[in-house]
C-alpha positions in Angstrom: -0.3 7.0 18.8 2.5 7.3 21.4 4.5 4.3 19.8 4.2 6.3 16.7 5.1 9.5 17.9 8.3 7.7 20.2 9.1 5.9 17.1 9.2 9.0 14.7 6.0 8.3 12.6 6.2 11.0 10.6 9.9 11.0 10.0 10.1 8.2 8.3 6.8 7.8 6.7 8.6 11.1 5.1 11.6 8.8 3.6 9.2 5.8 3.1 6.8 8.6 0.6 10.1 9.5 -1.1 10.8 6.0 -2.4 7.4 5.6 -3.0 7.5 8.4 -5.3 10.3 7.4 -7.4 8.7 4.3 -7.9 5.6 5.1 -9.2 7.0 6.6 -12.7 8.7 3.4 -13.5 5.8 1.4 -12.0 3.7 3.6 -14.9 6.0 3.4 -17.4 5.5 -0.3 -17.0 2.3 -0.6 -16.7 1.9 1.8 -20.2 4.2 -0.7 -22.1 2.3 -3.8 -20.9 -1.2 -2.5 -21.5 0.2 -0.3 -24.8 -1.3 -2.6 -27.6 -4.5 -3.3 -25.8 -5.4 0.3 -25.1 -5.1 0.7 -28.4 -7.5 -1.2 -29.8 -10.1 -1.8 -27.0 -11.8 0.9 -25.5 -12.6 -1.2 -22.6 -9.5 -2.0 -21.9 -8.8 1.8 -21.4 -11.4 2.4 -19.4 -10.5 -0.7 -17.1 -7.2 0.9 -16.5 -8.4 4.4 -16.1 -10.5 2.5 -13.1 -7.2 0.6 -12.1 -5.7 4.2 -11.1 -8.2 5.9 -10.4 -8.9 3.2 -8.1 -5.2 3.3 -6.3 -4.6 7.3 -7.1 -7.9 8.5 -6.6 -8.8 11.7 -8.7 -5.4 11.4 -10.3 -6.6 9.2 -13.2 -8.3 12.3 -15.1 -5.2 13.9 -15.3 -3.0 10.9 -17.0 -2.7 10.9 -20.9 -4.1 7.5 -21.7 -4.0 7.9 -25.1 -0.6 7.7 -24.9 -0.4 4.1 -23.5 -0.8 2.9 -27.2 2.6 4.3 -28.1 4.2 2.9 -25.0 6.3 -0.3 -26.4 9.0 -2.8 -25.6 12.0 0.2 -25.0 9.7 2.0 -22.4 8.9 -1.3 -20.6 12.7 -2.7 -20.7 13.7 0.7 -18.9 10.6 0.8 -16.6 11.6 -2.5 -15.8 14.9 -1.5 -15.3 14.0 1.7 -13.1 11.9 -0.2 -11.0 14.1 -3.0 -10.2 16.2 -0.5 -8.6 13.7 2.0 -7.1 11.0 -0.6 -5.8 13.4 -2.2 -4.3 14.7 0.5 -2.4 11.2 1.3 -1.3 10.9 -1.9 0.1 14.1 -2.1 2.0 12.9 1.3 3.4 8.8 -0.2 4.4 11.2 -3.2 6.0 13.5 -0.7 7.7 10.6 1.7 9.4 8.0 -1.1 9.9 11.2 -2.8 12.3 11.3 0.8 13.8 7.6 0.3 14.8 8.0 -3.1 16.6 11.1 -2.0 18.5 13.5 -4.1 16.8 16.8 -3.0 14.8 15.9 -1.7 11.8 18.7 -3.6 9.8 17.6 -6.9 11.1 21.3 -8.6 10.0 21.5 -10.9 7.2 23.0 -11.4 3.8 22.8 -8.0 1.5 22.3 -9.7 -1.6 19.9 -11.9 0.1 17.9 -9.2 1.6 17.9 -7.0 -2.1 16.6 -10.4 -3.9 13.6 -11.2 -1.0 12.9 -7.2 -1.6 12.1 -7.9 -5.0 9.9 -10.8 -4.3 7.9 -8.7 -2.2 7.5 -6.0 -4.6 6.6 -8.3 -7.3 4.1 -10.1 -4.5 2.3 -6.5 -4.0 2.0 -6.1 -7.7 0.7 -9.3 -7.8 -2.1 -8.9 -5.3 -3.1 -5.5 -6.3 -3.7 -6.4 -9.4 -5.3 -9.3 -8.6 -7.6 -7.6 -6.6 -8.5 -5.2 -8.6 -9.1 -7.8 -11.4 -11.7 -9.8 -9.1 -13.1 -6.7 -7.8 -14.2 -5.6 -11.1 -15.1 -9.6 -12.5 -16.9 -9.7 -9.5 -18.8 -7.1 -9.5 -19.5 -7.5 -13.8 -20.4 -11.1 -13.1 -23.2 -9.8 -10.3 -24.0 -7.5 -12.5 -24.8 -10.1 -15.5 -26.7 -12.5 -13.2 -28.8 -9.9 -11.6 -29.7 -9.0 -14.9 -30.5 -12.4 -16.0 -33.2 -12.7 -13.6 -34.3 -8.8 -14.2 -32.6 -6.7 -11.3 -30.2 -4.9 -12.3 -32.8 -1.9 -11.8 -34.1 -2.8 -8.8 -33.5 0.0 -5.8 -30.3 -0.7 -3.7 -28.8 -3.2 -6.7 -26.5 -0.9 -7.3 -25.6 -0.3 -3.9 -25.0 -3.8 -3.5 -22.4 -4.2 -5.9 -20.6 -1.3 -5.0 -20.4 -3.1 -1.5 -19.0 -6.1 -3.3 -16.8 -4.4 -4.7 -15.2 -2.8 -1.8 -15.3 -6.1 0.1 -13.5 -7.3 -2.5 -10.7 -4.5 -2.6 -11.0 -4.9 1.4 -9.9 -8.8 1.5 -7.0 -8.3 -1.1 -5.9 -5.3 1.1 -5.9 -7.3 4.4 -3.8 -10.0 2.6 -0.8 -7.4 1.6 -1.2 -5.4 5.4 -1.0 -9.1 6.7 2.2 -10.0 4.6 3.8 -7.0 5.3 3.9 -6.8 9.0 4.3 -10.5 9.6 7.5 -10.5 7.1 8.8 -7.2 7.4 8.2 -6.2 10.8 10.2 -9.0 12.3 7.4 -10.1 14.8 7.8 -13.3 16.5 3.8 -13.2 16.8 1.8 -15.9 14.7 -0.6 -14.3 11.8 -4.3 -14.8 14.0 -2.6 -12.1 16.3 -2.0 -9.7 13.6 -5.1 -10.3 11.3 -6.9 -7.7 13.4 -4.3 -5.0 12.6 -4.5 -5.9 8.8 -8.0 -6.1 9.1 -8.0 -2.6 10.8 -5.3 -1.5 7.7 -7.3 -2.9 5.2 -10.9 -1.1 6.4 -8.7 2.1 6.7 -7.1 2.4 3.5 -10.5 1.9 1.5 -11.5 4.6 3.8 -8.7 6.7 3.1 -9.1 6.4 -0.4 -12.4 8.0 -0.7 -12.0 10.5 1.3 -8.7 11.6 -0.1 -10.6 11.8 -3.8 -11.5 15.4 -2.1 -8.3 16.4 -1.2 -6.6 15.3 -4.0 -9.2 17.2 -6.4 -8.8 19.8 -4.6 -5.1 20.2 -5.0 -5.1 19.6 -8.6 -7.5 22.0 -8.9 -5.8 24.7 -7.2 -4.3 27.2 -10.1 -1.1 27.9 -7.8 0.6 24.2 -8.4 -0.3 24.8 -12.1 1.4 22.0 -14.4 2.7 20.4 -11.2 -0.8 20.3 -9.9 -0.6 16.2 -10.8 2.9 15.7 -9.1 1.4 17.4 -5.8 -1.7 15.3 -5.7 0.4 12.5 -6.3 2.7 13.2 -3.3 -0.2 14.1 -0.5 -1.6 10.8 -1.5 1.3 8.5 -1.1 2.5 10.9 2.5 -1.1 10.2 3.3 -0.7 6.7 2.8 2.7 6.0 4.2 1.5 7.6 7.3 -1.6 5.6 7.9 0.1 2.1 7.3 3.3 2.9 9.7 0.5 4.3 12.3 -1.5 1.0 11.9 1.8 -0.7 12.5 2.6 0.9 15.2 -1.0 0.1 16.7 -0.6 -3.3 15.9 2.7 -4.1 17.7 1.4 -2.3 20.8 -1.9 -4.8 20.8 -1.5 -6.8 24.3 -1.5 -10.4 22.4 1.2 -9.1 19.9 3.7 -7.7 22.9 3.4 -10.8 24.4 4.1 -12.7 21.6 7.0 -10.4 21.0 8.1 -10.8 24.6 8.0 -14.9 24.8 9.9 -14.9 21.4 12.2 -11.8 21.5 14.0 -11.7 17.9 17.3 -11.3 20.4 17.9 -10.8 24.1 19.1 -7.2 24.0 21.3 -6.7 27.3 20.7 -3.6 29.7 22.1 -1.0 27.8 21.2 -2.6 24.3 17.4 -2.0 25.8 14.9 0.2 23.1 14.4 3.4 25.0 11.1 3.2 24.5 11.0 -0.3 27.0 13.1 1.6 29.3 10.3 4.8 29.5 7.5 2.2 29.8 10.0 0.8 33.2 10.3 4.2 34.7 7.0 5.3 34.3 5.8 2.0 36.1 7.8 2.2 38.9 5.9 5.3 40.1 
């Protein structure tokens, strides 16, 4: 909590929600022209992606227009395309910029620009990769369970359903662990080796699955409230992505002050800052230990 607090947590999980925001109407806009024809013809597929966000926005799902997914086409996914080329990348280079802030190290980190706009891309595309991924096996996985457990007559039998929502969340918890994982070991510029971060991304993953179903409550509860009116959607949308951005820069900031990780750090500095190049946050921890 004190590396996050030093560090400005707040601050720019603040700039990091911004981007965030912005991306997640082209990310829609996308994800209506891709899923457009299908919606419109398969009630399942509907509901599959009303559980795809509802399962990333939670309570936000209700409030989307579905219906009009069918009429999305090639023009709407060429611009969200577009839009989110441009947004998502900047959203990236942002999460790269504050999670460097976390570890103590300059939040440039040097290197080419194009360079660094092209690898953002390719981790943008990996997190839409993996989410969806995940949320494709989660809900296989737990159909497939579902199917066999009928097969041999349990699908009523007390706790079965229980069980699969477990699976289901372990599921959604392994996929999460793999993007926390990615993202502090590539973006963070750590010199630490991945076994010393897998407890923080385990820690990120547990906590975000967490955070997700509590903030179904808080999230109803704001579009609920008459005073937002039609923005009611807009400000659930914004606590949950604050909410978020907060919790993954705190769990960065937890991580990079773990023992194994600062010593990691320390035997393979990214760059041997001289005396006055020194983060202030080193040079409190040297004062206060000299008392």
């Amino acid at each position: 909590m004190e590396r996050y607090r030093e560090r400005r947590g707040d601050r720019l999980a603040a700039a990091l929600s911004c981007y965030a925001f912005l991306s997640f109407f082209p990310l829609l806009a996308l994800a209506y022209s891709l899923l457009g024809y299908l919606v419109g013809v398969s009630g399942e597929a509907r509901d599959y992606f009303v559980r795809a966000v509802n399962s990333q926005l939670p309570g936000l799902a209700d409030e989307l227009q579905v219906e009009q997914i069918a009429q999305s086409k090639t023009a709407v996914g060429i611009i969200g395309l577009a839009a989110l080329l441009v947004t998502g990348q900047g959203w990236v280079q942002v999460l790269r910029e504050a999670l460097r802030e976390m570890w103590g190290n300059e939040p440039g980190g040097g290197g080419n620009f194009a360079v660094k706009r092209v690898w953002n891309i390719g981790v943008l595309a990996f997190l839409g990769i993996v989410l969806i991924c995940g949320m494709a096996v989660s809900t296989v996985t737990t159909s497939a369970t579902h199917t066999v457990l009928g097969w041999f007559g349990l699908d009523g039998f007390t706790g079965a359903g229980t069980g699969l929502r477990v699976l289901a969340l372990a599921c959604a918890v392994a996929f999460n662990a793999v993007i926390f994982l990615v993202l502090f070991t590539r973006l963070s510029g750590t010199r630490a080796p991945w076994r010393r971060i897998i407890r923080g991304a385990l820690f990120g993953a547990v906590g975000f699955e967490i955070l997700k179903q509590t903030a179904t409550l808080l999230i109803a509860r704001t579009t609920e409230n008459p005073v937002y009116g039609a923005f009611a959607v807009l400000v659930g949308l914004m606590v949950w992505i604050v909410l978020v951005s907060r919790f993954v820069l705190f769990v960065a900031a937890w991580t990079a002050t773990r023992r194994v990780v600062l010593t990691a750090d320390a035997d393979n500095p990214e760059k041997s800052p001289s005396a006055d190049e020194t983060p202030q946050w080193t040079q409190d921890q040297k004062a206060s230990s000299a008392y």
